[in-house]
Backbone bond lengths (Angstrom), bond angles and torsions (degrees), N, CA, C in turn:
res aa  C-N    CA-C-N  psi(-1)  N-CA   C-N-CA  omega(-1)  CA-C   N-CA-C  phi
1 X - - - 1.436 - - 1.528 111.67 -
2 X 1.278 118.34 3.78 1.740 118.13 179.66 1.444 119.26 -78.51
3 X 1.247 111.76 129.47 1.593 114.28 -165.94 1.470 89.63 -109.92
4 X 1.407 105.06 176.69 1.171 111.79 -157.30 2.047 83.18 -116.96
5 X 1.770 100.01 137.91 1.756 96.84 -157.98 1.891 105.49 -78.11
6 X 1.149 113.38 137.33 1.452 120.95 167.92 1.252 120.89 -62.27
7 X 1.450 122.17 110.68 1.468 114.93 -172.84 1.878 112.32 -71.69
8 X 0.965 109.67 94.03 1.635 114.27 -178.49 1.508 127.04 -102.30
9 X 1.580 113.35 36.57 1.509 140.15 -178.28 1.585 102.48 -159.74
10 X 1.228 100.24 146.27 1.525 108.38 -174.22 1.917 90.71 -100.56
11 X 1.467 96.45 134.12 1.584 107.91 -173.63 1.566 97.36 -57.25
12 X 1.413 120.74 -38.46 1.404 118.36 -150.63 1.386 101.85 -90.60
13 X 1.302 137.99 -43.14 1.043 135.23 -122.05 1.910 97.82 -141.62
14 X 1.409 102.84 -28.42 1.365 113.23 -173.90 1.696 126.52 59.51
15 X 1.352 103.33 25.97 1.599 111.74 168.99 1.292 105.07 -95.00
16 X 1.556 113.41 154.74 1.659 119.43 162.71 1.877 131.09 -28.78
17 X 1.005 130.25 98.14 1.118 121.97 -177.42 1.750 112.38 -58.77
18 X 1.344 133.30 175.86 1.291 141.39 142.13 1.454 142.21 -137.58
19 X 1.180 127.35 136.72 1.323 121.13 -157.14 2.043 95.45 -77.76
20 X 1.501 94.58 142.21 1.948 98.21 -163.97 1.215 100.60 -135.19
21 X 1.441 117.53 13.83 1.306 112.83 -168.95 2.038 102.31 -161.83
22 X 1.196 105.87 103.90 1.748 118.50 140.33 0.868 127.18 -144.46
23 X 1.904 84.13 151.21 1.634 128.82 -145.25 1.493 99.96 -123.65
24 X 1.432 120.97 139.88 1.589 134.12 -170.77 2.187 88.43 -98.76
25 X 1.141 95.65 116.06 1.719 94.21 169.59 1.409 103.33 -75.70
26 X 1.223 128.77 15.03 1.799 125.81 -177.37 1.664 104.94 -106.31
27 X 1.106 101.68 -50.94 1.711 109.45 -173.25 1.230 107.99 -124.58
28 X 1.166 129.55 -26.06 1.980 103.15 166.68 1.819 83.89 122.11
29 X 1.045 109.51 -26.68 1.689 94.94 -162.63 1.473 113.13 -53.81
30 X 1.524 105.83 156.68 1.812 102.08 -177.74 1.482 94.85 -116.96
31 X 1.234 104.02 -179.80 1.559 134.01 163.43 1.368 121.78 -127.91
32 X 1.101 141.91 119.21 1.975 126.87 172.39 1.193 100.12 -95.86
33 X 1.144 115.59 159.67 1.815 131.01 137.10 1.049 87.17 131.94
34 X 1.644 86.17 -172.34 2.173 109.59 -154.76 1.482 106.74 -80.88
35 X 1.597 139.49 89.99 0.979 134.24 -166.95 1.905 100.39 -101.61
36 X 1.268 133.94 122.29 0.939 152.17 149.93 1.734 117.06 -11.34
37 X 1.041 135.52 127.55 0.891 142.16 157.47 1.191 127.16 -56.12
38 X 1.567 139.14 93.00 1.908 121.85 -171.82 1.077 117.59 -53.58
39 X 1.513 124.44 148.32 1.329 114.37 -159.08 1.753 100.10 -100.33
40 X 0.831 123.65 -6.72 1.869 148.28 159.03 1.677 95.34 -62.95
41 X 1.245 133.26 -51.80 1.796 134.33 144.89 1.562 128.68 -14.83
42 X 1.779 72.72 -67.05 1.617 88.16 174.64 1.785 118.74 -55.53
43 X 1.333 134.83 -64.76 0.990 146.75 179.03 2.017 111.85 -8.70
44 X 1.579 102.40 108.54 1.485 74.86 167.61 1.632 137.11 -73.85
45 X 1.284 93.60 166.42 1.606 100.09 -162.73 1.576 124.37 -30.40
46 X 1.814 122.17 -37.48 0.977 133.97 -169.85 1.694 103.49 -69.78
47 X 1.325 99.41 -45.14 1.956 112.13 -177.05 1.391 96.56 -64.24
48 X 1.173 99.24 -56.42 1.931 83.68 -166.37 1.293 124.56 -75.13
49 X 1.763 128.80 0.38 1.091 128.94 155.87 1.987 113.52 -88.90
50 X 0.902 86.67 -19.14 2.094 98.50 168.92 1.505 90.53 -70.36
51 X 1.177 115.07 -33.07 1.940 104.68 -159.42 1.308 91.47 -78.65
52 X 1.427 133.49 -48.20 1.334 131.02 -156.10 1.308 117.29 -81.97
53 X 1.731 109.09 -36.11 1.659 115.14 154.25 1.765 119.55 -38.50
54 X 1.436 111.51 -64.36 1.108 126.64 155.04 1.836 128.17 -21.49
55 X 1.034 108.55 -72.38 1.144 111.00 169.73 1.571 129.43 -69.11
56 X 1.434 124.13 -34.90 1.217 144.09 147.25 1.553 106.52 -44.14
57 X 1.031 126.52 -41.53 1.584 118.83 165.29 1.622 120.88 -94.20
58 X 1.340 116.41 32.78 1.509 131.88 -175.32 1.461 88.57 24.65
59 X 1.749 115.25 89.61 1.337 115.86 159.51 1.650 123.37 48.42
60 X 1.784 113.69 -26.30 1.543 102.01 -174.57 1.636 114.66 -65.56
61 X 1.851 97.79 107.40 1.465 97.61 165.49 1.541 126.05 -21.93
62 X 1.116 87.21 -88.24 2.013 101.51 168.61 1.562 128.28 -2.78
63 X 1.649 109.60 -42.64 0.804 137.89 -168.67 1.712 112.33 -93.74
64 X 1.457 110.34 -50.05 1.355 103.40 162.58 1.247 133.02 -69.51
65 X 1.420 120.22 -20.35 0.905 134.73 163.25 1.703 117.01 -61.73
66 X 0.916 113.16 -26.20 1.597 117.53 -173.95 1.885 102.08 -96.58
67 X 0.918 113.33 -40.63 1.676 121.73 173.27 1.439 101.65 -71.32
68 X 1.223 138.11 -29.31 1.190 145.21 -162.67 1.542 111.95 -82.98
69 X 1.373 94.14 -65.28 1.347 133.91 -171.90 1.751 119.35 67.43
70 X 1.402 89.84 67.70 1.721 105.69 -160.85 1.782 88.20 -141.74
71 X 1.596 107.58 151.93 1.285 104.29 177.01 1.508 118.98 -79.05
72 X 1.862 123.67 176.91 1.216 113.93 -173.31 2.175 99.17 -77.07
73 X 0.832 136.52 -0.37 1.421 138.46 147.15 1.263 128.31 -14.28
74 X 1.876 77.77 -74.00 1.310 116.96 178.65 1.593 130.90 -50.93
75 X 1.293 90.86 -51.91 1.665 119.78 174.53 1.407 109.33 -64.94
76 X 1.485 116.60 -58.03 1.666 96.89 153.37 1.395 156.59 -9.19
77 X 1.579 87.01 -76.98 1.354 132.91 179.94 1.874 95.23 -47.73
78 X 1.355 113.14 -50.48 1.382 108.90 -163.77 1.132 91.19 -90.42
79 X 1.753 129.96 -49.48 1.468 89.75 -157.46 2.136 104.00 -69.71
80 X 1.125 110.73 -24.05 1.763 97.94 163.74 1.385 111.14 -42.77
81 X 1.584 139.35 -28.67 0.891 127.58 -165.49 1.335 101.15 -96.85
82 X 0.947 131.49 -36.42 2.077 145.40 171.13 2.035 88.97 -37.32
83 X 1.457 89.75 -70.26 1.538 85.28 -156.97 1.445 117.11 -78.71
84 X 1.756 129.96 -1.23 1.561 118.67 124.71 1.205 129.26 -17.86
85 X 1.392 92.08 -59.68 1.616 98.54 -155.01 1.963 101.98 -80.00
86 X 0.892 111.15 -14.92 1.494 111.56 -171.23 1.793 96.33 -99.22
87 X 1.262 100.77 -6.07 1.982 97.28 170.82 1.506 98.93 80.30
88 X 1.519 134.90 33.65 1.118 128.86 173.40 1.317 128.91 -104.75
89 X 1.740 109.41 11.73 1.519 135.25 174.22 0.976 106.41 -127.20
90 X 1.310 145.50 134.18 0.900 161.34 145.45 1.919 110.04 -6.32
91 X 2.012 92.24 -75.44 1.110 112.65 -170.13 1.687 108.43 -151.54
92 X 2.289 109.04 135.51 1.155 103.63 -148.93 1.551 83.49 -78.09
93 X 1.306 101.19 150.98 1.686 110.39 164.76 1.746 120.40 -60.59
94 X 0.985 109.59 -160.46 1.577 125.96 173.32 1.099 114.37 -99.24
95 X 1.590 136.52 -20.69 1.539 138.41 150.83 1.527 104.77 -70.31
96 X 0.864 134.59 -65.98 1.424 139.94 162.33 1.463 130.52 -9.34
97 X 1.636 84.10 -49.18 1.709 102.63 176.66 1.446 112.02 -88.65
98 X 1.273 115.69 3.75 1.647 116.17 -163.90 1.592 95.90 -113.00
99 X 1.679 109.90 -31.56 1.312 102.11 -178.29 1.703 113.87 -85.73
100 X 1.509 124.67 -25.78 0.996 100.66 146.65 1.372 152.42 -90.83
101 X 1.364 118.42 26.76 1.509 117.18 155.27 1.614 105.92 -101.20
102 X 1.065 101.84 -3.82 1.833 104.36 162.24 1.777 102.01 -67.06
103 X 1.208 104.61 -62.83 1.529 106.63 179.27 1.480 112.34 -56.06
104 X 1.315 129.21 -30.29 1.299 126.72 -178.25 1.693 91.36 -64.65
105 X 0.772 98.35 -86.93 2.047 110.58 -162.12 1.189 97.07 -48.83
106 X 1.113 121.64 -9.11 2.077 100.03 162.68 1.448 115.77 -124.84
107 X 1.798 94.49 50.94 1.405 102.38 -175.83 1.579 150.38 22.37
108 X 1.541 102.49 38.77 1.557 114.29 179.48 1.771 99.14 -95.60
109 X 1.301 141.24 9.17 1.501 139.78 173.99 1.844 90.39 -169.25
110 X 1.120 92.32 146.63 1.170 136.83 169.25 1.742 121.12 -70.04
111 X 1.087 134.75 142.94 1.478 127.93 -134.88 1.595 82.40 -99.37
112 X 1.220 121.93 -15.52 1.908 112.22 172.04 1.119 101.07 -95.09
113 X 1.238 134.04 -20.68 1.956 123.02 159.08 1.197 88.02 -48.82
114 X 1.549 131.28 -96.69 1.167 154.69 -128.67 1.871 102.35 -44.95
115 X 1.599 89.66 -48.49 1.381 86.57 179.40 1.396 137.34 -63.63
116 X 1.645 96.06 -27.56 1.893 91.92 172.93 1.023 108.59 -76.12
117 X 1.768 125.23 -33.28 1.345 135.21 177.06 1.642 107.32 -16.71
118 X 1.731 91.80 -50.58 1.723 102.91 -147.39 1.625 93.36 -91.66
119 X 1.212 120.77 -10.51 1.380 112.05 -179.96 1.803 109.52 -102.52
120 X 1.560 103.75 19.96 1.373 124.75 -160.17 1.869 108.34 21.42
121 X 1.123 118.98 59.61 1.734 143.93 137.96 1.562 119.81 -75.43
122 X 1.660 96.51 157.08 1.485 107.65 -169.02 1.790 76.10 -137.38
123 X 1.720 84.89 176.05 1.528 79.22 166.40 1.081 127.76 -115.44
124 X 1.389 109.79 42.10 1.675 126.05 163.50 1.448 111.80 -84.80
125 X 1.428 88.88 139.04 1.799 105.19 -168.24 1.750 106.96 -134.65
């Protein structure tokens, strides 16, 4: 299930990147212009394989939890943290905020994930 990560910050400069270019690997044909980044893209790696567990088990907790092998807490905790990150709360709670510096210190995101996490940001601009 490992995808390969979307660069969505410019190394140099640290503004939003955008994808400006698709290409058909069959025939060569291109596309230009400013195409958006998906915000399902955006997600770091740990969320967006929780998302796909998730959905692959039509939402039954129970179930992710057992593929997972994380408690139903747990399963919470992330999908509260999924729908931060997708801007579908307002504001992350205090479980929310606990499960991702859980994810920080056991290295499933990166401490600049973590941080927009907590300011519930994506890196759409």
């Amino acid at each position: 299930m490992k995808r390969k990560e979307i660069l969505t910050t410019c190394p140099v400069c640290n503004s939003s990147m955008v994808i400006s270019e698709l290409r058909c690997e069959s025939c060569g044909t291109s596309v230009k212009g400013k195409f958006k980044i998906p915000i399902l893209c955006q997600l770091p790696s740990g969320l967006y394989e929780f998302l796909l567990v998730f959905v692959k088990n039509r939402g039954v907790i129970r179930e992710v939890e057992q593929e997972l092998g994380i408690s139903y807490p747990t399963v919470k905790a992330r999908l509260d943290a999924v729908l931060a990150a997708l801007r579908f709360g307002d504001q992350v709670r205090t479980a929310d905020r606990e499960h991702i510096i859980g994810m920080l210190e056991q290295g499933e995101i990166s401490a600049e994930e973590a941080e927009k996490l907590l300011r519930g940001e994506t890196e759409e601009k």
